[in-house]
N, C-alpha and C positions, 0 to 999 in steps of 0.2 A: 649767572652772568651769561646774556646771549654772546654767541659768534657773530662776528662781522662776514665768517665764510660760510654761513647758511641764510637763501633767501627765506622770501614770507610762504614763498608753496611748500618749502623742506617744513618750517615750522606750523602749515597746518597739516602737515602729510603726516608730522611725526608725535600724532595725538597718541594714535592706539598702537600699541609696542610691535601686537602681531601685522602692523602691515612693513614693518621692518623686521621681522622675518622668529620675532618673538614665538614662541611654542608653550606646549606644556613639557615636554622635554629640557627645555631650558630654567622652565618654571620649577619644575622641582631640583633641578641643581641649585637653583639658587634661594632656596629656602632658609637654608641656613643662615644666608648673608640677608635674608631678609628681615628676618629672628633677632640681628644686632642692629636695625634701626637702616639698612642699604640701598640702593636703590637701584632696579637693572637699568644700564644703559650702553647702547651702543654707538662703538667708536667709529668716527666719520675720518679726523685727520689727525694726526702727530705729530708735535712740531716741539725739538727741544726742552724734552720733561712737562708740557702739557699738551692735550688733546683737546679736539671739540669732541661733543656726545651727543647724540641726542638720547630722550628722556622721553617719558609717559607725559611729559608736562612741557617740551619743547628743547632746546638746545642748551647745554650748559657747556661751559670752558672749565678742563681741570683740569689738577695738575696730577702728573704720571711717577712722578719721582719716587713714591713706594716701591714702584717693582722695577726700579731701574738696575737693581742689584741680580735681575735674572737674567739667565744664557740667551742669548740672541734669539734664539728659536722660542722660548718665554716670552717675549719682551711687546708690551700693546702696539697694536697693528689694525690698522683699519680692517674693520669687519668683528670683529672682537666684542662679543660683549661679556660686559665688566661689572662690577663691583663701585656702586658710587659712593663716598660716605658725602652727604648732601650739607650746606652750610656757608657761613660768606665766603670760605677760601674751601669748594668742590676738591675734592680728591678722590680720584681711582686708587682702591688699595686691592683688588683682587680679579682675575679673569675664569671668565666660564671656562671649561675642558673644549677644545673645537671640535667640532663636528667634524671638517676638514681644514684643511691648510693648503697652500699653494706654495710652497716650497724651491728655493731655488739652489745651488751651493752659492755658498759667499763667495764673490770677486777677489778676496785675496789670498784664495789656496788654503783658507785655514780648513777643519774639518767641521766650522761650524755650518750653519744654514740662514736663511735670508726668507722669514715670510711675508708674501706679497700680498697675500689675499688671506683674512678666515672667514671659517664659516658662509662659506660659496658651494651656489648650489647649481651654477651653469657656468663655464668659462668659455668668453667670445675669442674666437685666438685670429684676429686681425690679419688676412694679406689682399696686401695690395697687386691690382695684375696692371698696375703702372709699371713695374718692374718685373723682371726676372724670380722665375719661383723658386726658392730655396728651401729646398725639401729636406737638408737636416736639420734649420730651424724649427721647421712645421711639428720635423719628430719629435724633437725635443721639447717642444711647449706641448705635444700629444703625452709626453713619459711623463712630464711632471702634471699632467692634469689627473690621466688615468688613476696615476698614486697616490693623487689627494682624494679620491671617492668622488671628484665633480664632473659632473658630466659637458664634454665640448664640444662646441657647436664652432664652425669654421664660419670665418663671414669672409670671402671675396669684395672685397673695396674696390672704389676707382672703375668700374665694369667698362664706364663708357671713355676711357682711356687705354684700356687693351688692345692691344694688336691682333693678339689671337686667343681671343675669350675662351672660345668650345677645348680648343689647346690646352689651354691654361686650367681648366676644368677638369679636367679629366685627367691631366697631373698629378692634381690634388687628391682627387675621386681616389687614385691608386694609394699615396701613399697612407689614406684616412679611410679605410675598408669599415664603413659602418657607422659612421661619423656625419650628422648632418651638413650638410656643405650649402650654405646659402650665397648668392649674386646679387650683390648693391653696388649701388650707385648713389652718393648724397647727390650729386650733381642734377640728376635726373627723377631721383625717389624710386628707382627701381628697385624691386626686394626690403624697405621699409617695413612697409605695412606687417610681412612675411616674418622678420626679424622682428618686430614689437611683439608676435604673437609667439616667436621661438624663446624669448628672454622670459623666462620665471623666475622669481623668487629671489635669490639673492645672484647678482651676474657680476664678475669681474670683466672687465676689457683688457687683453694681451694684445701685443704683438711689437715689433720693431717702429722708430720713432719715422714721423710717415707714410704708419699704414692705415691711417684714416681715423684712428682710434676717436678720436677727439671730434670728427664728424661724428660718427654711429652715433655717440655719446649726445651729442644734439641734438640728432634725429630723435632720440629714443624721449629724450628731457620734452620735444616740441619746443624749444629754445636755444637761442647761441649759450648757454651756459659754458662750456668751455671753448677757449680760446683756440684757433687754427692756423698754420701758416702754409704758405706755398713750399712743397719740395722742390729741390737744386732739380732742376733739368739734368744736368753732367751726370750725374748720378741715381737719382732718384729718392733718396734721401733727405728728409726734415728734420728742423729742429724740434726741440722737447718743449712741445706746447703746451703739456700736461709737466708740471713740473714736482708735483707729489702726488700719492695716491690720497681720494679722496671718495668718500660717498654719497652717491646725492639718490633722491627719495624720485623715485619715476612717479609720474601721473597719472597712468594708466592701474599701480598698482607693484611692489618691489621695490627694491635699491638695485642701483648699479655704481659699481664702482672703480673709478676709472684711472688709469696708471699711468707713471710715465714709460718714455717706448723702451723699450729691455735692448741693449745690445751683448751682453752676453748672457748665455742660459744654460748655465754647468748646473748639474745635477748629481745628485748624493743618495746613492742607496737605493734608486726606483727599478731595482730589476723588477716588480712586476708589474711598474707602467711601458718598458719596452718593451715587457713580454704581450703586453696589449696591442701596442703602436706596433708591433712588429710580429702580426698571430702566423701568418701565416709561415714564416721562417721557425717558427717552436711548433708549428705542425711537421715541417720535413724533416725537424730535428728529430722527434717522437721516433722515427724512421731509420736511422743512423746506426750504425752495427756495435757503435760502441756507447756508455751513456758521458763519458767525459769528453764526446769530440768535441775538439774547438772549430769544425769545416774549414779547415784548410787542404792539408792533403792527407787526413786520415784513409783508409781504405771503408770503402762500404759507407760511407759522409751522403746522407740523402741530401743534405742541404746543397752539396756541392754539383750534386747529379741535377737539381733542380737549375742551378745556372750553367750547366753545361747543354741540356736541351732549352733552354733561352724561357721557363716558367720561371726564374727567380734572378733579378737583375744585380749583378754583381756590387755597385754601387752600395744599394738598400743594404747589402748583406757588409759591405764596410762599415757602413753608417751603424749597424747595429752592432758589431764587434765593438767600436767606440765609443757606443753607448753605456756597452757593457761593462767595456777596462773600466772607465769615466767612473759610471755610479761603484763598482767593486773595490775600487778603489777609495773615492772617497768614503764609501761605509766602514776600511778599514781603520781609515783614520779617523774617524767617528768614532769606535770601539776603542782604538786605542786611546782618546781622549777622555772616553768613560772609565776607563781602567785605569788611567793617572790618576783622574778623581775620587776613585776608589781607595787606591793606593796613597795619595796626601791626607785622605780621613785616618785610613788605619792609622798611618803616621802621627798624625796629629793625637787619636786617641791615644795610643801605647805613648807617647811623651807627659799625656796628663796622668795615665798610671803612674808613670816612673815619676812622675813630679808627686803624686799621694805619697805611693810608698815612701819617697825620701822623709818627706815631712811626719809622716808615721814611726820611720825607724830615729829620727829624730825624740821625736815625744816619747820614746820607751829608755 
């Protein structure tokens, strides 16, 4: 059964598996499920216990409800490829291992997680320099990229709406030490071309609702495919023109997959994408007289000596203490939610002992 949400280019793009980002790496995981009659495909959108897929053979709609029994961080997500069983009612009944994940903490404090993206192999992290740069957002879509293994590439939107471009640049430049930083403009196609050839392979689009996202995404398609709206002036701020994550097959070559805009970006467990987003504070750390300081006012704190001679801005070094509590924390309640689960199995097993034995010492 075709999609009504993939055009006629998606369904000639999505002939040959590898230019959706198919491998022999994938190939042999999915040997097995290929051994029971399955077929690989990968997932484009999710909607209420079915998916669209595309397929070796074009687009199919199936239903997701097998694995609707897994933890959140399990559960089919665009980018995913999957396990088809083929036939007039298509069913996904298994997911490849991801390569990566893009991970975010779930919205309601629980200790679970939220993936936005799998199986991404570039993430565009969207700001707009129509607005104000917000450099803890920036870190935090930096910590959760670093920790999924995808590599990110910063896109400056809106250029020919900036006030203070060069300003605004060199902001950024700081808080993304080593981090391609590219300048667009849909309005004008400045940095296009530049960003068609930065995008491989598989590309997610991040950032806040408004920050162009949904342009790039047309630039890159060579089509209006997704929808745009005007931001509020007052504020700078749009609405959610991208209204689910969804993947479309680029022209040139790749998927890109495009999101709706994140207003919150809690994270869970990434100290070692802060420790990225934030190297040079774990280099003055290395330095520090003691190895448990937290840089406050320990004595011999190279971190602190560093914002006392005005090389390390005290801000950055807040931003990262909050990053820290932030992910250490939710990792404990991660562990302790594996350790419930743990703990309800044994329960559960030692109940079916004691339910044998009964029945045992009964029959004697």
């Amino acid at each position: 059964m075709h999609s009504p949400h993939l055009s006629s280019a998606s369904l000639s793009s999505s002939r040959e598996l590898s230019a959706l980002g198919w491998d022999e790496t994938f190939a042999a995981m999915f040997a097995e499920h290929a051994a029971a009659g399955l077929i690989p495909a990968r997932i484009v959108r999710v909607d209420r216990g079915r998916c669209d897929t595309l397929t070796a053979s074009g687009p199919v709609r199936a239903g997701s409800g097998a694995l609707s029994g897994a933890d959140r961080e399990h559960m089919v997500c665009t980018g995913d490829w999957a396990a088809l069983r083929p036939g007039p009612q298509p069913l996904v009944v298994a997911l490849l291992p991801r390569r990566t994940a893009i991970a975010r903490a779930s919205s309601d404090r629980t200790s679970h997680q939220q993936v936005l993206a799998a199986n991404v192999d570039t993430v565009v992290i969207a700001v707009s320099l129509a607005a104000p740069v917000n450099a803890g957002r920036i870190e935090r879509l930096l910590a959760l990229v670093f920790d999924s293994g995808a590599r990110p590439v910063i896109v400056l939107t809106k250029a020919d709406l900036a006030e203070h471009p060069g300003t605004d640049e060199a902001v950024v430049a700081a808080l993304a030490p080593g981090v391609d930083i590219l300048t667009t403009s849909a309005a004008t196609g400045v940095g296009l071309e530049r960003l068609a050839a930065t995008v491989t392979g598989t590309a997610v689009l991040l950032g806040p609702s408004g920050a162009g996202k949904s342009s790039l995404a047309n630039a890159l398609l060579g089509r209006e495919g997704m929808g745009t709206n005007e931001v509020r002036a007052v504020d700078g701020k749009g609405r959610h023109t991208t209204v689910h994550r969804e993947l479309l097959v680029l022209p040139a070559g790749g998927v890109l997959i495009d999101t709706p805009g994140l207003r919150g970006i809690g994270v869970q467990d990434v100290a070692d994408g802060v420790g990225q987003v934030f190297a040079e504070i774990e280099a003055y750390a290395r330095n520090c007289a003691f190895g448990d300081c937290e840089h406050r006012s320990e004595p011999g704190c190279a971190v602190q000596d560093a914002v006392v001679t005005g090389e390390l801005d005290l801000g950055r070094l807040d931003r990262y203490r909050k990053l820290m509590r932030e992910s250490q924390w939710a990792a404990t309640r991660g562990d302790a939610r594996q350790s419930g689960k743990r703990s309800k199995t044994v329960k559960a097993i030692t109940r079916d002992l004691r339910a044998t034995y009964r029945f045992r010492d009964r029959q004697l």
